[in-house]
C-alpha positions, 0 to 999 in steps of 0.5 A: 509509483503506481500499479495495478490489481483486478479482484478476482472472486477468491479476493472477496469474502461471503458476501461477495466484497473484497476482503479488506485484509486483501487490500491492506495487503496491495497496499503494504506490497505496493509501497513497499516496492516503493521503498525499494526502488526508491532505496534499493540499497535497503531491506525494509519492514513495515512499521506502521499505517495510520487510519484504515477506513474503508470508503465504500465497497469493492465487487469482483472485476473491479481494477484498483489503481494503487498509488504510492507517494513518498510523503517523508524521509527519516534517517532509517524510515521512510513514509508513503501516502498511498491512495487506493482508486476504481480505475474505471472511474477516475472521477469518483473519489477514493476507495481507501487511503492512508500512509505506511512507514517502512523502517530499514534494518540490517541483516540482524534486524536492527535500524539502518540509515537509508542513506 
């Protein structure tokens, strides 16, 4: 799945850059959409994301394109690489990327099967 965001100036802290909090947030909700579209039938909840770097800064009226890929399937989780790029220059190498695992839980908060 792909989407899209335009950093706008309440996106970016006192220095004028996006703030980082703002794109791990993108990120979870990109993915998590993911998850349910690729599992519709499931309520997921994010357990998990490996390694946040930061690749170089973002200013405002930069339009990130956000990526999501299912990288793995468990019995009740499911993970996805997601890349993070300036959608202006496609060329340029990521800005940030990592991968989130999303756990399916039933209406009392317990692990699920996905399928």
């Amino acid at each position: 799945m792909e989407t899209h965001r335009l950093v706008l100036p309440e996106d970016l802290n006192h220095f004028g850059f996006l703030f980082g909090g703002r794109l791990l947030a993108w990120v979870d909700e990109a993915c998590w959409i993911a998850a349910s579209l690729d599992f519709p039938h499931c309520q997921f909840v994010t357990i998990g994301m490996d390694k946040v770097e930061f690749r170089h800064s973002v200013r405002q009226g930069t339009i990130l394109n956000i990526r999501c890929t299912k990288e793995r399937e468990g019995t009740t989780s499911v993970r996805y690489r997601v890349e993070v790029f300036d959608r202006r220059n496609p060329i340029a190498p990521s800005i940030f990327e990592t991968a989130i695992a999303y756990v399916a839980v039933d209406d009392s908060g317990r692990k699920r099967p996905i399928r």
